[in-house]
C-alpha positions, 0 to 999 in steps of 0.5 A: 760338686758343680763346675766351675762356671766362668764369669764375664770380667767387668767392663772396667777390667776389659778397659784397663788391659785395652788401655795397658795394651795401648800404652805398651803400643799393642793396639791404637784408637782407631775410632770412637762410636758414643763414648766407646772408643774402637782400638785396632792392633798395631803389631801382627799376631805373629810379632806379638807371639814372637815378642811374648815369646822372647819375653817369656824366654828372657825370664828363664834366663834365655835357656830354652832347655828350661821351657822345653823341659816343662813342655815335655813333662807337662805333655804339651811337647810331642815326638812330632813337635820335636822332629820338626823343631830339628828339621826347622834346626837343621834349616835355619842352620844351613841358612845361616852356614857361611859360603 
């Protein structure tokens, strides 16, 4: 059996999905050379994962507990993710607790 071989996706695809991120205000045209145009992004790497996350999050209906399950079944979620993930609890709490 040979492995599978991954193809490079058509410039038309790539140009669609810059253009969808565009409309949806991920990235901006910050230039053109020729008939290229140069995008640029607009949002952080990090607000763009928060924005992902909260989207991903809303379609399990706002409950963590489903995506976390899935984590921890499929391996991905560690002892050691865990232990952090209560320390991060523990101080946001104390950050959020009324004096």
């Amino acid at each position: 059996m040979q492995p599978l071989t991954k193809r490079p996706h058509a410039y038309t695809t790539i140009q669609t999905i810059v253009y969808r991120l565009e409309e949806k205000g991920f990235v901006r045209r910050a230039g053109k050379i020729g008939n290229f145009h140069i995008f640029a992004p607009v949002i952080t790497r990090d607000k763009a994962q928060r924005r992902l996350l909260d989207d991903l999050l809303g379609f399990f209906g706002g409950r963590g507990k489903l995506v976390m399950s899935h984590l921890i079944e499929s391996g991905e979620l560690t002892l050691d993710d865990v232990r952090e993930a209560e320390e991060m609890l523990k101080s946001s709490a104390k950050r959020r607790k009324p004096e």
